[in-house]
C-alpha positions in Angstrom: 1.3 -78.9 -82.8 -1.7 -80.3 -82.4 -3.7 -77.4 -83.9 -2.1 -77.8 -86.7 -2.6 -81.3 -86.9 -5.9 -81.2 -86.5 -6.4 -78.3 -89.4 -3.8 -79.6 -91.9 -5.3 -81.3 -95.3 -1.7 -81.9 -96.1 0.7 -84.0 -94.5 2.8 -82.7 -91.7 5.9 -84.7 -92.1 8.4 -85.0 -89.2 11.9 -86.3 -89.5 11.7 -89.4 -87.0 13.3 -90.3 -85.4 14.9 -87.1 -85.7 18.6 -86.7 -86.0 20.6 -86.8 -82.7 20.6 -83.2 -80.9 17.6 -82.0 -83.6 14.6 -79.5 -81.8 11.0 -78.6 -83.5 11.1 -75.0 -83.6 8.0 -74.4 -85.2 5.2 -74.4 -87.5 3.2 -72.2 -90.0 0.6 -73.2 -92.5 -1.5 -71.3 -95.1 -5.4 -71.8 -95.4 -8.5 -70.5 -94.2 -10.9 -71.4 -91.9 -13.2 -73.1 -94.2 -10.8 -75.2 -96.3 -8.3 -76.2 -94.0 -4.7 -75.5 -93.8 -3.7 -76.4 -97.6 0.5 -76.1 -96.8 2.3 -76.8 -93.8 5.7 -75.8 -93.2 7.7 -77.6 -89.8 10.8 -75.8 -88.7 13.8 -78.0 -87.3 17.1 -77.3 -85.7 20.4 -78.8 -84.8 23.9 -79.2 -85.2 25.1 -79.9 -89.2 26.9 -82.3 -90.4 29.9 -80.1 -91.4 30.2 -76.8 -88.9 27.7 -74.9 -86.6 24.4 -75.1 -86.3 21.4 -76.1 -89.7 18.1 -75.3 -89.8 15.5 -77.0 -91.9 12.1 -76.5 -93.2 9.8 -79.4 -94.3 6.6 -78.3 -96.6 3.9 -80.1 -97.5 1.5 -78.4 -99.9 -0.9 -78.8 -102.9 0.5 -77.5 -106.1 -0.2 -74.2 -106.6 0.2 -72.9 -103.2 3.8 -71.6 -103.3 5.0 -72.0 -99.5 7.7 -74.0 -100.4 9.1 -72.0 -103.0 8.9 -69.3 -101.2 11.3 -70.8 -98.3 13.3 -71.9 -101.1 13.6 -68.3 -102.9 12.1 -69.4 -106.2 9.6 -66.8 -108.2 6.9 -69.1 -109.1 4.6 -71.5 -106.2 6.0 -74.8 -108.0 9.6 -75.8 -108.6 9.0 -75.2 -112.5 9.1 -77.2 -115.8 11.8 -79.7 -115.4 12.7 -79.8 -112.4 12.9 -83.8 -112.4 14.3 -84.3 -116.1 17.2 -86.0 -114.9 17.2 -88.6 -112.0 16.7 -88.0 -108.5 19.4 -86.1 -105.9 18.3 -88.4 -102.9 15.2 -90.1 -101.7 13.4 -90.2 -98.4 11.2 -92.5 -97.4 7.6 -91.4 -96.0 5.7 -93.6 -93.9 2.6 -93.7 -91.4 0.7 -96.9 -90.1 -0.9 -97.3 -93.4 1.9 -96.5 -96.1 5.1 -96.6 -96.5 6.6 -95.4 -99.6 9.9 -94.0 -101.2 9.8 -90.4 -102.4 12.4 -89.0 -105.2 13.7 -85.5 -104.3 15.8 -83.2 -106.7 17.8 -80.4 -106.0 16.3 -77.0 -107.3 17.9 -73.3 -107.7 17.4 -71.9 -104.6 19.3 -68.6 -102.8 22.7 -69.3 -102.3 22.3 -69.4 -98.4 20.1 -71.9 -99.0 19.9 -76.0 -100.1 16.3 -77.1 -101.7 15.3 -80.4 -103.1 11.5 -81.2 -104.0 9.8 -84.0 -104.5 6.1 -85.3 -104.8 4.4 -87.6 -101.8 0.7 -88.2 -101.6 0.2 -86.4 -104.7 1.4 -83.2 -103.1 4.9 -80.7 -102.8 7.2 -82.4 -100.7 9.6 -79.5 -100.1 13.0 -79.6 -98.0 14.6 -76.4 -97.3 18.1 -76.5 -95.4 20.2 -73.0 -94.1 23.2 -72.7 -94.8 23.6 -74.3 -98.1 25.9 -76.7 -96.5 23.1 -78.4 -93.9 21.9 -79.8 -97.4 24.3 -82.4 -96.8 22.0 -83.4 -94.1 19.8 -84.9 -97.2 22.2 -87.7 -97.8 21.0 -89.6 -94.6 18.1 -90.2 -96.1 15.7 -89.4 -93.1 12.5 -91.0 -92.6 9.3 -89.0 -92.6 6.4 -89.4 -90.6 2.8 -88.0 -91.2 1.5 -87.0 -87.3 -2.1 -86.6 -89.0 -2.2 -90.7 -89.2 -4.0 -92.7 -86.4 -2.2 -93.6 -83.8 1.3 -91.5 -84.3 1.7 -89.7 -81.2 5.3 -89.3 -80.3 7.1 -87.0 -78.0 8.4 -84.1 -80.1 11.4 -82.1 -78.1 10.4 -78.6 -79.1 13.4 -75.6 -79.1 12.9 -71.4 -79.1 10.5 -70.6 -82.0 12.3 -70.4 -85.6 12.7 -67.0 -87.2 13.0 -68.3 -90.9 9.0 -68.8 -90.1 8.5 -65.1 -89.7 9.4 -64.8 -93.5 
């Protein structure tokens, strides 16, 4: 985690606190050595709010990058033309030490095993990516993101067995 803290030119938002019985099962980002990790994905997991076990994948990316769509199933690297012509499905609110700010998500077409909202934050892809379908529920809590590249946020993270929805 702290790697990819370090590297990340995006946000790496965490759910926090996170929901009761909730594990960090991962991360992955996409970049290079010389520019910097320019998406970050962080896997959760934990029980859902209707049956069994959800999983969840928060990106954070510049536009034009396509890790988020990807999770989410979609052909393109942004959510497409449209995507917030009507008003937004939930809204999260994303805050550090120095900001704190609501951030308008909306539901996109995404694989049917699958729930995905975006949203922009920072001027970046705010994905949300929840299996099964049903976890997407999950949205209506309206968690609370934190950025762990801000000064000063060091939490304890309760980490679980690596996610394989990351090895996609």
């Amino acid at each position: 985690m702290a790697a990819v803290v370090r590297e990340a030119q995006v946000p790496v938002w965490l759910p926090w606190p996170l929901p009761r019985g909730w594990l960090v099962t991962g991360f992955t980002t996409v970049g290079d050595d010389r520019t910097g990790a320019r998406a970050v994905a962080v896997a959760l997991a934990g029980p859902g709010l209707l049956h069994g076990p959800a999983d969840l994948l928060l990106v954070s990316e510049e536009p034009g990058v396509g890790l988020g769509a990807h999770f989410a199933g979609l052909a393109g690297p942004d959510p497409g033309l449209g995507f917030d012509a009507d008003p937004p499905h939930v809204k999260l609110e994303a805050s550090g030490p120095s900001a704190c700010h609501g951030v308008s998500m909306w539901a996109v077409p995404s694989e049917p095993d699958r729930a995905a909202y975006v949203g922009e934050a920072k001027g970046l892809w705010l994905w949300t990516v929840l299996f099964p379908a049903e976890a997407g529920a999950l949205m209506l809590e309206c968690p609370s993101l934190l950025d762990l590249r801000e000064p000063g946020m060091e939490v304890t993270v309760p980490f679980g067995a690596p996610s394989p929805l990351l090895d996609t």
